[in-house]
C-alpha positions as CSV (number, residue, x, y, z in Angstrom):
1,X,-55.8,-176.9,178.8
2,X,-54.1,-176.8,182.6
3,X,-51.3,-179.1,182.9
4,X,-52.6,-182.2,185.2
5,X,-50.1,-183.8,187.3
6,X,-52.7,-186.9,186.8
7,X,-55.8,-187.7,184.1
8,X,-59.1,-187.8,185.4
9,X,-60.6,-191.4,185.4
10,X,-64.1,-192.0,184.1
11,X,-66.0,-195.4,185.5
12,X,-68.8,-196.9,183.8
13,X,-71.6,-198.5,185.9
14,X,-73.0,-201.6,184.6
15,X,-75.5,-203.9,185.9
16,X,-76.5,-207.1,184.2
17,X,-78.5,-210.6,184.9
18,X,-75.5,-212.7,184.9
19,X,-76.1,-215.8,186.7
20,X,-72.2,-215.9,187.6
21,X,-69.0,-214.9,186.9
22,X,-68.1,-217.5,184.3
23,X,-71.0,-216.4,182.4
24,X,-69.6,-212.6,182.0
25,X,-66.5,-213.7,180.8
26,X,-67.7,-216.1,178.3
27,X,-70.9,-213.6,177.4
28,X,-68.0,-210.8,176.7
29,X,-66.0,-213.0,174.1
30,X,-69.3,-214.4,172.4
31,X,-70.6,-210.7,171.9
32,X,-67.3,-209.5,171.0
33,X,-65.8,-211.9,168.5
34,X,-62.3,-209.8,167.1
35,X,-63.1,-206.9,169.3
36,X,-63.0,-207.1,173.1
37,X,-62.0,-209.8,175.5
38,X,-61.8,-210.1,179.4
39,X,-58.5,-211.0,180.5
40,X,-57.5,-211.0,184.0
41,X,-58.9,-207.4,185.4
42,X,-58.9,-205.7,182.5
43,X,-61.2,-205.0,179.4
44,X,-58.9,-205.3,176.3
45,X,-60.0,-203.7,173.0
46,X,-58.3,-206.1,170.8
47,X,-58.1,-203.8,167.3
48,X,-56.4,-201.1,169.6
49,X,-54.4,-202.5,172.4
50,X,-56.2,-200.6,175.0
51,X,-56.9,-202.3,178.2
52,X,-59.8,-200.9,180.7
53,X,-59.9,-201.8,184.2
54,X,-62.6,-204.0,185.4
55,X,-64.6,-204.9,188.6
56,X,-67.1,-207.4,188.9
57,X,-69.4,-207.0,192.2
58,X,-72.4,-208.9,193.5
59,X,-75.7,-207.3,193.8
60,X,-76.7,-203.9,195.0
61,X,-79.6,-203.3,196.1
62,X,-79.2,-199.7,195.8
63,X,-78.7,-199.8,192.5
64,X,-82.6,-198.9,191.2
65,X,-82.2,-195.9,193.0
66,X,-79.1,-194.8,192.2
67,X,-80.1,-195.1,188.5
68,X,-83.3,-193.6,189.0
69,X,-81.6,-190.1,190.1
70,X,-79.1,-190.1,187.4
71,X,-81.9,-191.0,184.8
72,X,-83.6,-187.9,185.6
73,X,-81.9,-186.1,182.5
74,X,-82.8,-188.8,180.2
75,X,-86.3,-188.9,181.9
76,X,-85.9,-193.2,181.9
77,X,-88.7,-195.2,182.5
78,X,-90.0,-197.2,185.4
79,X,-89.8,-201.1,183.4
80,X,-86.1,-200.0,182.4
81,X,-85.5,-199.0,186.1
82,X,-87.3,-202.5,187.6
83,X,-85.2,-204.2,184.8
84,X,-82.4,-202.8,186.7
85,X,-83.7,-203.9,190.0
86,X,-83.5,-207.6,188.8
87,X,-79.3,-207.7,188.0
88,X,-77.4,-209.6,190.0
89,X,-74.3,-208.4,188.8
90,X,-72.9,-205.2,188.8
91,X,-69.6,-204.6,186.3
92,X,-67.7,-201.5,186.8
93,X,-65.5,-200.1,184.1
94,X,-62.6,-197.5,184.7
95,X,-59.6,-195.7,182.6
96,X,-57.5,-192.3,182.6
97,X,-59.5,-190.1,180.3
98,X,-59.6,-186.3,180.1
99,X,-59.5,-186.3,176.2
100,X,-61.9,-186.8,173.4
101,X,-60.1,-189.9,172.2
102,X,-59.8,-191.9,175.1
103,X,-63.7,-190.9,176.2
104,X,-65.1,-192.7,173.2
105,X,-62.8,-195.4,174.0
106,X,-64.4,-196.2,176.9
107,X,-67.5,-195.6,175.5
108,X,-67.4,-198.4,173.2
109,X,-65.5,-200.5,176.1
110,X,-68.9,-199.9,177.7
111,X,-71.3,-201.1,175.3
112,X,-68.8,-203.8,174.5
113,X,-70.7,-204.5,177.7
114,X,-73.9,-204.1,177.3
115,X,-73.8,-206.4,174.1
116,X,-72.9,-208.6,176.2
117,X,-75.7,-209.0,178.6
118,X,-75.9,-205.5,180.5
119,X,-78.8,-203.7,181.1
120,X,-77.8,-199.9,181.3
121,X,-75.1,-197.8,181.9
122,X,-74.5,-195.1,184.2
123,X,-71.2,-192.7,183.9
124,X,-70.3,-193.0,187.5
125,X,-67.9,-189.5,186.9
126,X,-71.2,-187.5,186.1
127,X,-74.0,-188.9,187.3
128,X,-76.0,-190.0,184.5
129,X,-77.5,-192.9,183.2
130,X,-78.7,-194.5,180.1
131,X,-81.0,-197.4,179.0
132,X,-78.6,-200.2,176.4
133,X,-80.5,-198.5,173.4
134,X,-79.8,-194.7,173.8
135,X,-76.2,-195.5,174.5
136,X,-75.8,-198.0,171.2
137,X,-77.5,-195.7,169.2
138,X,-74.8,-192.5,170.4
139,X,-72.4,-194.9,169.6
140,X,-73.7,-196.1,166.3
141,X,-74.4,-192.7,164.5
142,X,-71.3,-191.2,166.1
143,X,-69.9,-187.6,166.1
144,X,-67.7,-186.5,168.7
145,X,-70.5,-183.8,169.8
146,X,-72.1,-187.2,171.0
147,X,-69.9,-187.2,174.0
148,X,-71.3,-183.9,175.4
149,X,-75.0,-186.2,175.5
150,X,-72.6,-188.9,177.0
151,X,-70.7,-187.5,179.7
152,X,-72.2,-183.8,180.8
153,X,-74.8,-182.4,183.1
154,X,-75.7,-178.9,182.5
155,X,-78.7,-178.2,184.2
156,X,-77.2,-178.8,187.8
157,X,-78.7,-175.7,190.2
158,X,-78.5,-174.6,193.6
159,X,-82.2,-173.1,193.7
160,X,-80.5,-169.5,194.4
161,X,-79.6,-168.3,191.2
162,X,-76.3,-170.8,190.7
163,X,-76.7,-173.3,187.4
164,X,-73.2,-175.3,186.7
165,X,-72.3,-178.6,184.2
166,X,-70.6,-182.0,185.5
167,X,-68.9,-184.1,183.6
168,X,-66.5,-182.2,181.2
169,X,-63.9,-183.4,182.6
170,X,-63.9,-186.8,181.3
171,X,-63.7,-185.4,177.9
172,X,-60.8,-183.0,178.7
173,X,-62.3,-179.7,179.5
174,X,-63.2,-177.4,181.8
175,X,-67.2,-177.3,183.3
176,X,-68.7,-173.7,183.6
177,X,-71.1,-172.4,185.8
178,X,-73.3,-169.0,185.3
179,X,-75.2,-167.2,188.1
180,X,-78.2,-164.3,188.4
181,X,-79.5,-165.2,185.0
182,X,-82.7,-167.2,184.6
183,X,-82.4,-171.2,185.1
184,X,-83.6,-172.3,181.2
185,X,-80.9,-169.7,179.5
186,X,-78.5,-171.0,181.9
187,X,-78.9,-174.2,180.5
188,X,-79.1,-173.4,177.5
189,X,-75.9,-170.7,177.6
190,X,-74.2,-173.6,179.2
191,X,-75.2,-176.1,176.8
192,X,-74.2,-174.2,173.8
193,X,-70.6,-172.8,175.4
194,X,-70.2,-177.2,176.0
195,X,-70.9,-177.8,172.2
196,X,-68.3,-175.2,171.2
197,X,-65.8,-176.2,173.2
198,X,-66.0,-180.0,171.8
199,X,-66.9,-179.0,168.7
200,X,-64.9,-176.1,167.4
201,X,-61.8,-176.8,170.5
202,X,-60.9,-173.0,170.6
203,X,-58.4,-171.7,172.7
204,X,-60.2,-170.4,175.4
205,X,-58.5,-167.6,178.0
206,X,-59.6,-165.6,181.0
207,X,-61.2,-162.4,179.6
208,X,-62.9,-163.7,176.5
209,X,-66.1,-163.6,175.7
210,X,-68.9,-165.4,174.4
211,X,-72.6,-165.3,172.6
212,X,-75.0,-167.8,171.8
213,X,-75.9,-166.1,168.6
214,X,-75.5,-162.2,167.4
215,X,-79.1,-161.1,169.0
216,X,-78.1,-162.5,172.5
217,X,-76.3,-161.0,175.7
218,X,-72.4,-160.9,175.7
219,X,-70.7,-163.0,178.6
220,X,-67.4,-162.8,179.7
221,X,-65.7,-166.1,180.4
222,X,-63.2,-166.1,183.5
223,X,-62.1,-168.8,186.1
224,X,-64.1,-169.5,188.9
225,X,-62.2,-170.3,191.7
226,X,-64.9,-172.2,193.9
227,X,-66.4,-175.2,192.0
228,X,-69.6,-176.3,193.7
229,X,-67.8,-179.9,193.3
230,X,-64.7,-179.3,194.8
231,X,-63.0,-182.1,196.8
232,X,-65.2,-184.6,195.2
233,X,-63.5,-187.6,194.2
234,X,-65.9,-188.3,190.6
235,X,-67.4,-185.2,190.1
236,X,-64.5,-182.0,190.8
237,X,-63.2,-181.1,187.8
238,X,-59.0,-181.2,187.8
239,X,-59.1,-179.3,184.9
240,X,-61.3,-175.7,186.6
241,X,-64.6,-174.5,185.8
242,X,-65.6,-171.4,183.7
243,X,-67.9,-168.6,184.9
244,X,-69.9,-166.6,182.3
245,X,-70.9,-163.6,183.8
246,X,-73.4,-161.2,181.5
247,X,-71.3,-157.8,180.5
248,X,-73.1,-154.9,181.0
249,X,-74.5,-152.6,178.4
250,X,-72.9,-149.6,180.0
């Protein structure tokens, strides 16, 4: 892993029908009893010690929108996306991440929230969203592999040949990008090099190389300089970006 001078931050989007303030604190302790309050501006998971930073903001009307595009992966429906159209609050949840561990954390600091009276959740550092139910349920039959589903896009294309994942970052690893090859075995390349990196955590070096399985093509992994994210405040990834580039036959 590069040495960051600073971890990433993930924030957590969550809108709820709270009728006011008062109610969002007092909904947070009644749905956590033992395991979350809300004290002062930050989220404290009360077994752990952790504290996440949190934001309360009035209505925003873009806010159906915005959840329809990042619910394009999870393909959510239009009553969960009018259910988000009627919040009138808007809770936004932030912490240094950039490692399994403190990923989940916020994870469960955001359903914490929606236990509490939210209605979904989008991952603000990835640009995906999630009706209450999925994310519970990720949460509730947990294995780290989970996260990938959580925080990562990998079917993210140009048009032009260029297919790249968001969203590793917030778990601590690099995002990786192929090009020339065919959009679905992008994806699924991509996909599959994601789940190996959570799952199995190898040490990973320029010059490597990598397989889906023993009948597939051979791809060397190196570090791609130019990530189509770059300067982007949520979605660069301080941490670089992998290309997997086919090796020829020859």
């Amino acid at each position: 892993m590069d040495n960051l001078d600073k971890k990433p931050k993930t924030i957590l989007c969550i809108p709820g029908n709270w009728n006011d303030r008062q109610e969002i604190v007092t909904k947070i302790a009644e749905s956590n009893i033992n395991d979350f309050i809300f004290a002062g501006m930050l989220l404290l998971n009360l077994k752990t010690n952790k504290g996440f930073e949190l934001e309360i903001c009035e209505r925003d009307d873009r806010m159906r929108e915005s959840f329809r595009y990042a619910g394009m992966v999870n393909r959510v429906s239009e009553d969960f996306l009018d259910e988000i159209d009627k919040h009138k609050y808007v809770i936004y949840l932030s912490a240094e991440t950039g490692d399994i561990q403190s990923a989940k954390a916020i994870a469960d600091a955001g359903n914490a929230i929606l236990k509490s009276g939210g209605t979904g959740i989008k991952v603000e550092t990835t640009g995906k969203a999630f009706t209450k139910s999925h994310w519970s349920e990720l949460l509730s039959n947990f294995e780290e592999s989970n996260l990938y589903q959580m925080y990562v896009v990998d079917s993210i294309s140009n048009g032009k040949g260029m297919t790249y994942s968001c969203g590793m970052h917030n778990l601590g690893f690099k995002d990786s990008i192929v090009y020339d090859e065919e959009f679905q075995q992008s994806v699924n390349l991509i996909s599959i090099f994601g789940y190996y990196q959570i799952i199995d955590k190898p040490q990973i070096k320029n010059g490597h190389t990598f397989s889906t399985d023993v009948d597939s093509p051979i791809f060397e992994i190196t570090e791609e300089a130019n990530q189509p994210y770059k300067g982007d405040e949520l979605f660069e990834n301080p941490f670089g970006m992998w290309k997997l580039k086919r090796k020829s036959n020859t």
